[in-house]
C-alpha positions in Angstrom: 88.3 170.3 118.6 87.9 166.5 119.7 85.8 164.4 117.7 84.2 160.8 119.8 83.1 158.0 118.1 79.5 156.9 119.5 77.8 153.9 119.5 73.8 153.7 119.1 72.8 150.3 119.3 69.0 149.9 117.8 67.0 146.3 117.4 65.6 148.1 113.9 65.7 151.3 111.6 63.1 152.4 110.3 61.5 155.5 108.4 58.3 157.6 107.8 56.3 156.3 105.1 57.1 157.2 101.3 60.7 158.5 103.0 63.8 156.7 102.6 67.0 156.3 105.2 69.8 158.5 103.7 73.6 159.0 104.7 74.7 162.3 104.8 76.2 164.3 102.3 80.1 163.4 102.3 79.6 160.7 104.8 80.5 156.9 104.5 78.1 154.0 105.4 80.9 151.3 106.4 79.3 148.2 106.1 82.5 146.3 106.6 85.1 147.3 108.8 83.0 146.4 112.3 80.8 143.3 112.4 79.1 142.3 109.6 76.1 142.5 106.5 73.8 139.9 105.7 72.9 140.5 102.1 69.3 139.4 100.3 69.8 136.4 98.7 71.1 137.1 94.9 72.9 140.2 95.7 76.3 139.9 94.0 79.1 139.9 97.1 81.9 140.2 94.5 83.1 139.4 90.6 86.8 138.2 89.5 87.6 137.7 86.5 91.0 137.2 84.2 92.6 136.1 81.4 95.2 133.9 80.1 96.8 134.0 76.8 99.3 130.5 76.5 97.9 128.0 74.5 97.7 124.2 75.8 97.1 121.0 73.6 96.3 117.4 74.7 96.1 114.5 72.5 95.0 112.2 75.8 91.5 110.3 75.8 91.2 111.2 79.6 90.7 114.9 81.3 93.2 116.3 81.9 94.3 119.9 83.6 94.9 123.2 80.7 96.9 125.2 83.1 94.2 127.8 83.1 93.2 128.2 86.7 90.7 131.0 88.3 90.4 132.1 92.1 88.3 133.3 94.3 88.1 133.8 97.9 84.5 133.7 99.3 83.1 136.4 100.8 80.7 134.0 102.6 79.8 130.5 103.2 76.7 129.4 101.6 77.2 131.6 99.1 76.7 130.5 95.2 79.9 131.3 92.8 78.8 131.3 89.3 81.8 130.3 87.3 82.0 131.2 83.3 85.1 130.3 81.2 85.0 131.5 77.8 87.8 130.4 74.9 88.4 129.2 71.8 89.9 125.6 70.7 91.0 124.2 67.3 90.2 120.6 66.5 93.2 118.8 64.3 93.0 115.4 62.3 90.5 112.8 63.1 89.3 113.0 66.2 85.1 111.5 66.8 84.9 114.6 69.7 86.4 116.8 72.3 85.6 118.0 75.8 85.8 120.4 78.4 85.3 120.0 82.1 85.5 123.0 85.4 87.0 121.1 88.1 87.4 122.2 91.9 90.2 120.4 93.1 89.6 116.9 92.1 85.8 117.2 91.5 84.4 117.6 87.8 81.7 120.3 88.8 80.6 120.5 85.2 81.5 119.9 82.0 82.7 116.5 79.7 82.3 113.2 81.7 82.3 110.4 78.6 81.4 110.0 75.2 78.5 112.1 74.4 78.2 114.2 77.7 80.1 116.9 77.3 80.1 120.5 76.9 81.6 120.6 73.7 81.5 117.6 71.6 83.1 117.8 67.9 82.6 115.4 65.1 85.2 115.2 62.5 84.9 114.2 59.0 86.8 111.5 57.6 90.4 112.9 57.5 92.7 115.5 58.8 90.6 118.3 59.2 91.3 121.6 61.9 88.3 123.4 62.9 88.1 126.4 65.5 85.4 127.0 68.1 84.8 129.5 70.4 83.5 127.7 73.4 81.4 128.8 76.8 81.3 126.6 79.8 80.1 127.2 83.1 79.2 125.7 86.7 77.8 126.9 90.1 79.9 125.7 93.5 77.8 126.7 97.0 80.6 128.0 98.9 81.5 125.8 102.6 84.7 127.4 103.7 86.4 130.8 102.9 89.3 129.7 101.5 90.5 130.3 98.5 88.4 128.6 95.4 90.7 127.4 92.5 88.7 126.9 89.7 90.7 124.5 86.8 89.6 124.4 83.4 90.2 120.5 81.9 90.1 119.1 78.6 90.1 116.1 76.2 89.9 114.1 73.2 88.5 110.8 71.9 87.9 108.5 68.9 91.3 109.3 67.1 94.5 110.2 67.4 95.4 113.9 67.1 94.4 117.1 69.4 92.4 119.7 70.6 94.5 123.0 71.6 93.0 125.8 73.6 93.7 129.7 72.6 95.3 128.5 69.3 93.1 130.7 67.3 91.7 133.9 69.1 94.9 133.9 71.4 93.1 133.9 74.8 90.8 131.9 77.5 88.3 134.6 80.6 87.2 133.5 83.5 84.5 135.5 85.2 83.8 134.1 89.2 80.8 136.2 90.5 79.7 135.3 94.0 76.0 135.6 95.0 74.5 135.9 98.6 71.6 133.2 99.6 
């Protein structure tokens, strides 16, 4: 027995009321493979997400990169990525505060920008003291190409002269990436 492919080209589906469109038992709706889907905006096109376990100190007043990167490639352009890193940090000797920062390349999308603006900020008392935080940062990037998105977690330290270190207490930093339609 031969089995054709057939091609039925409609301007719209549609279906009786209070029924719904169904595929058939065992059958495959390939959305994909031929031409393309246009979602409704806030359907999620696809989540990343990973892990690293290293740890990385600075003792440097200006951001600077943690090693901790995440990708994604876009599904679409337009399209919103929601980007969520959580970790933990330990704060040692007498530093006034500490930051954090998502960057994109070179552009701080959100996150520690000076003194007082950032997404973690960390006052010491007089002293050496260490202190641990778990820490959540995140930032939204509208997608304009569909290359791949490399997603850099940055850090820093000001008003002393000792460090922040990230993973030094729990042992590990996530990234999630989920991409949304518009």
């Amino acid at each position: 027995m031969e089995h054709y492919m057939s091609a039925i080209e409609v301007k719209e589906l549609s279906h009786p009321a209070g029924e719904v469109l169904k595929i058939a038992a065992g059958k495959t709706l390939d959305l994909h493979s031929q031409g393309s889907v246009t979602m409704p905006a806030g359907s999620t096109l696809q989540m990343v997400s990973g892990y690293r376990t290293t740890a990385a100190t600075t003792t440097s007043d200006v951001l600077n990169a943690t090693g901790f990167t995440a990708s994604i490639t876009p599904k679409a352009i337009g399209s919103k990525l929601h980007v969520q890193i959580v970790t933990n940090i330990q704060t040692a000797g007498t530093i006034s505060g500490a930051g954090l920062a998502i960057f994109l390349g070179s552009t701080n999308l959100h996150g520690e920008a000076n003194h007082g603006m950032g997404q973690f900020v960390h006052s010491a008392a007089t002293g050496s003291v260490d202190e641990y935080f778990n820490v959540y940062i995140d930032a939204v990037y509208t997608t304009t190409s569909l290359a791949v998105h490399n997603f850099e977690l940055y850090f820093r330290v000001w008003g002393g002269t000792d460090s922040i270190t990230v993973n030094q207490h729990a042992g590990f930093t996530q990234a999630t990436i989920v991409e949304y339609a518009q």
